[in-house]
C-alpha positions in Angstrom: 50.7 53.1 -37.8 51.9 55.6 -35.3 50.6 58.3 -37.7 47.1 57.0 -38.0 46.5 56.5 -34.6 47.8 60.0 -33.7 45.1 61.4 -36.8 42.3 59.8 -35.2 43.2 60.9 -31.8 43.6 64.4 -33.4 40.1 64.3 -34.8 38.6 62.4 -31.4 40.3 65.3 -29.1 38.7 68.2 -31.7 35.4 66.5 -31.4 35.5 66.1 -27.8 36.9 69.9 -27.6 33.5 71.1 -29.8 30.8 68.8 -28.4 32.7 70.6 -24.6 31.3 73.6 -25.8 27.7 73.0 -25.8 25.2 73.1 -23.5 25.3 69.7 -21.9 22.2 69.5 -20.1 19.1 67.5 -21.7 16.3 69.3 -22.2 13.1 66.8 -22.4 10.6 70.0 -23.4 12.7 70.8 -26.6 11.0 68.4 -29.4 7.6 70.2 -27.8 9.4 73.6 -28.6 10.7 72.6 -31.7 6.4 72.1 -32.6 5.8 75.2 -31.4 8.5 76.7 -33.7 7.8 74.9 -37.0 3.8 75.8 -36.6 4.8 79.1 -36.1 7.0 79.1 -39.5 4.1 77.5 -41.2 1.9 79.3 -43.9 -0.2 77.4 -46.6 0.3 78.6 -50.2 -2.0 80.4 -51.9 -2.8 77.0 -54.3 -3.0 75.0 -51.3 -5.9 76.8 -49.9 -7.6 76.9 -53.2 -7.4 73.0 -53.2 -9.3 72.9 -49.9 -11.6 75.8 -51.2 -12.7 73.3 -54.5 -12.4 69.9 -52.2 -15.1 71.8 -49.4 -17.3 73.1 -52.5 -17.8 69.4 -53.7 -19.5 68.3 -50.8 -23.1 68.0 -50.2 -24.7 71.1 -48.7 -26.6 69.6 -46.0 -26.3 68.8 -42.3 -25.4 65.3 -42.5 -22.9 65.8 -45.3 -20.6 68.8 -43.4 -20.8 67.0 -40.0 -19.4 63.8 -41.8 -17.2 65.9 -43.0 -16.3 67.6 -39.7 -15.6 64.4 -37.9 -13.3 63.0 -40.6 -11.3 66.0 -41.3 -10.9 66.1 -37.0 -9.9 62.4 -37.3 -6.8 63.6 -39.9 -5.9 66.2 -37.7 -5.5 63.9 -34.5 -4.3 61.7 -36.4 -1.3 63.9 -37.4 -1.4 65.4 -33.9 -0.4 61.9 -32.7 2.1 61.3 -35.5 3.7 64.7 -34.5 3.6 63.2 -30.9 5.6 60.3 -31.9 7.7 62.1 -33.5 8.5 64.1 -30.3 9.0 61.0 -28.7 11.4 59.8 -31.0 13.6 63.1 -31.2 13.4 62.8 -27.3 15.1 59.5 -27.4 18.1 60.3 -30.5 19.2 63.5 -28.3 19.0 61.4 -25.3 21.5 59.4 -27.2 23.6 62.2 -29.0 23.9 63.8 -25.6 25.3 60.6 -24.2 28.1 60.2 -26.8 28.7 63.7 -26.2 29.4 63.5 -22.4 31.3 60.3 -23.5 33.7 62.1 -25.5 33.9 65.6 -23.1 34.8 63.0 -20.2 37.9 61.4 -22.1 39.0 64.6 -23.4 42.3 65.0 -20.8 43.2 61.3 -21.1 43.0 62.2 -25.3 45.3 64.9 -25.1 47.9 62.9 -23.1 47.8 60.0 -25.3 47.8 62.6 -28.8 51.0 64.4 -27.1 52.6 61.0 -26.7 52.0 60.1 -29.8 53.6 63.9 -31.2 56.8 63.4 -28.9 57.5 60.0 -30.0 57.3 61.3 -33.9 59.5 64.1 -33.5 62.1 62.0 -31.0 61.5 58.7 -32.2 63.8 55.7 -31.1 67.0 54.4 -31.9 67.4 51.7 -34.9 69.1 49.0 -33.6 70.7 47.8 -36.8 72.2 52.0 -36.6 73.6 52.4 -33.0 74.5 48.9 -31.3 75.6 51.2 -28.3 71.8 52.1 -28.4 70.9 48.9 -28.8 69.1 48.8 -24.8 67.6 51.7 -25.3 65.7 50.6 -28.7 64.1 47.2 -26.9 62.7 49.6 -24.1 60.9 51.6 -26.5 60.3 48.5 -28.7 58.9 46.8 -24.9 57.7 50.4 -24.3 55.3 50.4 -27.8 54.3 47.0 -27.8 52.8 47.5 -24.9 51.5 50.8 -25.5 50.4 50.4 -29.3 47.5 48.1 -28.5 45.8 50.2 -26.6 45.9 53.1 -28.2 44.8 51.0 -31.1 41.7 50.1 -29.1 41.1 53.9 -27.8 41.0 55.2 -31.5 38.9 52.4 -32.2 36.7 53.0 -29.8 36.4 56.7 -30.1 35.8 56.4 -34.2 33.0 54.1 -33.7 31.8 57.0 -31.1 32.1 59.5 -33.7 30.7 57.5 -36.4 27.6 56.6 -34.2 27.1 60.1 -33.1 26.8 61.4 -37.1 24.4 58.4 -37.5 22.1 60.1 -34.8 22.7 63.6 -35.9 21.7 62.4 -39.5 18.6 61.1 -37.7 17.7 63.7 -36.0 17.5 65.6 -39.2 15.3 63.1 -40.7 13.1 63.5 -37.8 13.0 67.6 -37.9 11.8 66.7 -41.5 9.2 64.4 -41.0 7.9 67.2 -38.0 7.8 70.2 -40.7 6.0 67.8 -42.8 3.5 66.5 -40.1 2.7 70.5 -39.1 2.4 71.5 -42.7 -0.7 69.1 -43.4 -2.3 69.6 -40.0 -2.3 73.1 -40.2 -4.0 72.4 -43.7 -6.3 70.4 -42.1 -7.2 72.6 -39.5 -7.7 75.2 -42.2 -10.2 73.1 -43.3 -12.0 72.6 -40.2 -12.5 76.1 -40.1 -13.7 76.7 -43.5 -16.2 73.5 -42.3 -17.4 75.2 -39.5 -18.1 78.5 -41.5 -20.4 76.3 -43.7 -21.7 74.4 -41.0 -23.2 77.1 -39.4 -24.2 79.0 -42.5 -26.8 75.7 -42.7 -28.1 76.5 -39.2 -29.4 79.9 -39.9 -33.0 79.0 -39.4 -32.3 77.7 -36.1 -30.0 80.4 -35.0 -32.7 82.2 -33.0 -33.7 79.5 -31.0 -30.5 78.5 -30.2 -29.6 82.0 -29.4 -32.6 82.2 -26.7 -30.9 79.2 -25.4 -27.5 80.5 -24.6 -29.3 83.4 -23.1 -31.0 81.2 -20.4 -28.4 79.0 -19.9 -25.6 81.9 -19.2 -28.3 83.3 -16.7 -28.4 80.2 -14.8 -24.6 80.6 -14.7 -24.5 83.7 -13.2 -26.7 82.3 -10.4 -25.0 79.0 -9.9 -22.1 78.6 -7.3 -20.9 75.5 -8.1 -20.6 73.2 -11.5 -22.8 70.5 -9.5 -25.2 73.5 -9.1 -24.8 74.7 -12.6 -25.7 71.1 -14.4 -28.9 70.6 -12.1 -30.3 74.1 -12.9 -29.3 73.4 -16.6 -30.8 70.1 -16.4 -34.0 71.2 -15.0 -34.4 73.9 -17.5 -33.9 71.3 -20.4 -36.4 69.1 -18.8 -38.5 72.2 -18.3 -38.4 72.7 -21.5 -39.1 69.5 -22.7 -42.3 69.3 -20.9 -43.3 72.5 -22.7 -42.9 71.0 -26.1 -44.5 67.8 -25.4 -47.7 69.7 -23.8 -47.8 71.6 -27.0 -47.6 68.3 -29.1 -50.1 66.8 -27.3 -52.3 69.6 -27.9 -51.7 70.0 -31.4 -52.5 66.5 -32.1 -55.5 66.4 -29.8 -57.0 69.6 -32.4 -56.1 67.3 -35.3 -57.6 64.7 -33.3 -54.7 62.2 -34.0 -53.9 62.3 -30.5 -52.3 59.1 -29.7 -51.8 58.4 -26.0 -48.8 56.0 -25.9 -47.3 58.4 -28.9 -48.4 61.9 -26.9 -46.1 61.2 -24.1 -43.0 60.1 -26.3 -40.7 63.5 -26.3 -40.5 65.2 -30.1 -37.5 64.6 -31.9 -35.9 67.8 -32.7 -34.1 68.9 -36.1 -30.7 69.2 -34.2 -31.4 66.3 -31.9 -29.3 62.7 -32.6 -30.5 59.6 -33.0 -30.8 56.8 -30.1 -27.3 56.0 -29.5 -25.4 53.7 -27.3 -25.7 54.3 -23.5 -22.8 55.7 -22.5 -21.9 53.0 -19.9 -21.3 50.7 -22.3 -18.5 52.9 -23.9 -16.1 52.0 -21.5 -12.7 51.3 -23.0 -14.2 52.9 -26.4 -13.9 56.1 -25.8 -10.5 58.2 -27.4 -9.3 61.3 -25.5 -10.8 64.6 -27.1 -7.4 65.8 -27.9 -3.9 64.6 -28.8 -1.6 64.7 -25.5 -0.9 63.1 -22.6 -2.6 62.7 -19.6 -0.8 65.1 -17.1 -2.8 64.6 -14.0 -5.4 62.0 -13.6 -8.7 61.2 -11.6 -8.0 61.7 -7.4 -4.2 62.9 -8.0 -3.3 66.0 -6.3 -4.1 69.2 -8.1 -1.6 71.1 -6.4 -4.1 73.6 -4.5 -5.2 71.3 -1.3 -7.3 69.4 -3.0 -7.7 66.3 -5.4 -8.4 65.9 -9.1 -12.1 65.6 -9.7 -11.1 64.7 -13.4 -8.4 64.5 -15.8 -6.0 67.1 -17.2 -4.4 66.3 -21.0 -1.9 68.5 -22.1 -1.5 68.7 -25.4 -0.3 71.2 -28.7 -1.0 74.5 -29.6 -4.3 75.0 -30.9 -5.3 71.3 -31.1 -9.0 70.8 -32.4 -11.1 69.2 -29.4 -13.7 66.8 -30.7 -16.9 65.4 -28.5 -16.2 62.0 -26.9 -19.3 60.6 -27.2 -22.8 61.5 -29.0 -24.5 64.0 -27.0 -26.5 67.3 -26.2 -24.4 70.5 -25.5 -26.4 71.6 -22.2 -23.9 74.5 -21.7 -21.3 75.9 -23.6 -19.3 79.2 -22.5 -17.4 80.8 -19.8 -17.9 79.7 -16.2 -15.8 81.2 -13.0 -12.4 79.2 -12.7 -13.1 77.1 -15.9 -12.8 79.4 -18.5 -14.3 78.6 -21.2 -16.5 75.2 -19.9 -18.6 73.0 -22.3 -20.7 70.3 -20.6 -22.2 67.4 -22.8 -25.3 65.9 -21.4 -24.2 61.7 -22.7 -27.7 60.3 -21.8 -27.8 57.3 -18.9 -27.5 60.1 -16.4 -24.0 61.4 -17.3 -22.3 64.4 -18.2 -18.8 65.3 -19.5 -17.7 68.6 -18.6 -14.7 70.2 -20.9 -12.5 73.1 -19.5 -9.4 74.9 -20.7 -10.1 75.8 -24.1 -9.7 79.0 -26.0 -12.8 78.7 -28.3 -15.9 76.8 -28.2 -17.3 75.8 -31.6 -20.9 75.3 -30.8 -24.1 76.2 -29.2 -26.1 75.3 -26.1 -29.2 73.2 -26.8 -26.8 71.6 -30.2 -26.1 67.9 -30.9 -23.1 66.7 -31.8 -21.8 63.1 -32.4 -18.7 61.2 -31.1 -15.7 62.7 -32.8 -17.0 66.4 -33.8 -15.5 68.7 -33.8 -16.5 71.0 -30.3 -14.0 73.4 -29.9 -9.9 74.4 -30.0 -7.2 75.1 -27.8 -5.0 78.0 -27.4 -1.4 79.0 -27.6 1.1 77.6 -25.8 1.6 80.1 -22.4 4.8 82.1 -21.9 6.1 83.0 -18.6 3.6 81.0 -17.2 5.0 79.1 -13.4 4.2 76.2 -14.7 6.3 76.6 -18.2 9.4 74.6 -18.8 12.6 76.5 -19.1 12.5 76.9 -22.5 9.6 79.3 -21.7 6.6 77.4 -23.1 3.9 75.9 -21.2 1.7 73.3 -23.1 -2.1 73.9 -23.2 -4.2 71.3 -20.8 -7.6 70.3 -21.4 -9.9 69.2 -18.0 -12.0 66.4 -19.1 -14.2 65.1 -16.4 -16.8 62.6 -16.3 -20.2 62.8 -14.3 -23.0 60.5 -13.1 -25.9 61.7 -11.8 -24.3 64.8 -10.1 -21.1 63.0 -8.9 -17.7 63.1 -10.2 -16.4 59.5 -11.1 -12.8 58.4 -12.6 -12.6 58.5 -16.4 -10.0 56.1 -16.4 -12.1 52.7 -17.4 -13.5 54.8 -20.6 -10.5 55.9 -21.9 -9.4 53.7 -25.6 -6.0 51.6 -24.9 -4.2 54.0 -27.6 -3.6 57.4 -25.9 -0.8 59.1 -26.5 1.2 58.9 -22.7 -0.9 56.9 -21.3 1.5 54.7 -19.1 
């Protein structure tokens, strides 16, 4: 018995010696670098981009058909953008675990090496038989009192230390699991973001015949930019020139109709639908609790928090992965879309109902100014996570963050109440 104890100690004291070794402090950014790494790593196969070349050729060549098409595929990708999120979460919680059984194990280390050297000096000097030596006969009941009362325990210790170990290849084994489930995950959404892209290149192949006008509007809007001091002053000129605008094509309605002497009075005032322009929707106050965040992540700073600077949040900041597709969080008009002073790159939906979302932070903006989108289009990407940055963890990546912020007429107000009860850490 004396043997098998002294094995399992042997193996306990080795383990304890190895896990020693390693770094011992948790890192709670590593399943976030461990993304970053795999969708590095990740190239599609030449057949696999064929596949989404044939499944993209089958679809219907119109407007309709690629923006369904755009909003589903977006779907998939968040989809697996969440799954890979949970999947963070997850590997969070099995190293939390692994780490504790490996402090367990470091701590116990010195009292593991006593009882092993014990064990070794009682097998190479081991007690007197009684039945042998009757002049050793006192000296065999003290180690006989000696063991029995020593035995036990070291029964329980090696007990307890094999269920460690055996616990802590359980969690390694599921870690594993998890690192494949991740490389799966990042393999199909970078598919699937391959094939937003090849939807967007078709999508605006469509819009050719429109491209001028649209053009003409980006150049007024990016003037009105340049003049604008503020992003309250920079929707109320946009807004003015859109309803500038508007007035201009009704006028020439109404005069068209008046030569063709259809005019209609209660039909002249009515504003013409456009070819880009959506249909009535629902007013965007009576989203609340409908509305999903326009990218996977976790919302890092919310509504009147402290941004750090002096000042409070004015909206909310997501962080989320490396080039994660941002999608439109409601049905709306894009009244500005490009770079703007401190925001970077800054797209502002006009929702109807008098309010506005305004989206900051990303790396590429996938439409136009004076384009309609719907809920769940695709409107743009993120970049890379940032290295060196102050705000990086210390294994040297910073997540990208998204600024989502909500406005009614002119005024900043807490997105909180229209944000979907499934958000990725919302808590």
């Amino acid at each position: 018995m004396r043997c098998g104890i002294a094995a399992a100690l042997a193996l306990s004291l080795h383990a304890a010696r190895a896990e020693n070794t390693l770094d011992t402090a948790p890192d709670p950014d590593q399943s976030r670098a461990e993304y970053e790494r795999v969708s590095k790593e990740i190239t599609l196969s030449s057949e696999r981009l064929g596949k989404l070349a044939a499944d993209i050729a089958t679809i219907k060549k119109d407007h309709a058909s690629i923006t369904a098409a755009l909003i589903q595929s977006a779907m998939t990708e968040q989809k697996l953008g969440q799954d890979i999120e949970d999947i963070g979460a997850r590997l969070e919680g099995l190293k939390a675990q692994e780490e504790k059984i490996r402090v367990s194990l470091a701590a116990r280390r010195d009292v593991l090496a006593e009882v092993l050297g014990a064990l070794q000096r009682m097998g190479l000097n081991p007690p007197p038989a009684i039945l042998v030596k009757p002049e050793d006969a006192l000296s065999s009941v003290r180690s006989a009192i000696l063991l029995g009362a020593v035995v036990p325990e070291l029964r329980q210790q090696a007990d307890t230390l094999l269920a460690d170990l055996k616990e802590q290849s359980r969690v390694t084994g599921s870690i594993e699991a998890e690192r494949a489930r991740l490389t799966a995950a990042v393999g199909d959404q970078t598919a699937e973001k391959k094939r937003l892209s090849m939807l967007l290149e078709a999508k605006q192949k469509l819009e050719t015949d429109t491209q001028a006008e649209l053009a003409a509007e980006k150049q007024r809007s990016e003037a009105l930019a340049a003049k604008a001091g503020s992003l309250k002053e920079l929707i109320a000129s946009l807004e003015a020139q859109a309803d500038k605008t508007r007035k201009a094509a009704d006028a020439a309605k109404a005069a068209d109709a008046a030569k063709a002497g259809e005019a209609a009075p209660e039909l002249a005032s009515l504003p013409v639908p456009e070819g880009n322009q959506l249909t009535a929707s629902a007013p965007f106050s009576a989203l609340q609790g409908q509305i999903a965040l326009p990218v996977t992540g976790r919302i890092k700073l919310r509504f009147g928090a402290d941004d750090g600077n002096g000042a409070v949040m004015l909206g909310d900041m997501v962080a989320t992965q490396s080039a994660a597709i941002v999608t439109a969080p409601a049905d709306g008009n894009v009244l500005y879309a490009g770079p703007f002073r401190s925001y970077g790159q800054l797209l502002i939906l006009n929702a109807g109902d008098g309010y506005h979302v305004v989206l900051a932070g990303m790396s590429r903006i996938s439409v136009v100014t004076g384009q309609s989108v719907l809920a769940g289009e695709p409107v743009g990407a993120m970049g890379e996570a940032r290295v060196a940055s102050t705000s990086a963890s210390k294994n040297g990546n910073a997540a990208p963050e998204l600024y989502v912020e909500f406005r009614k007429d002119g005024k900043p107000v807490d997105p909180a109440p229209w944000w979907a009860d499934r958000l990725s850490g919302r808590t």
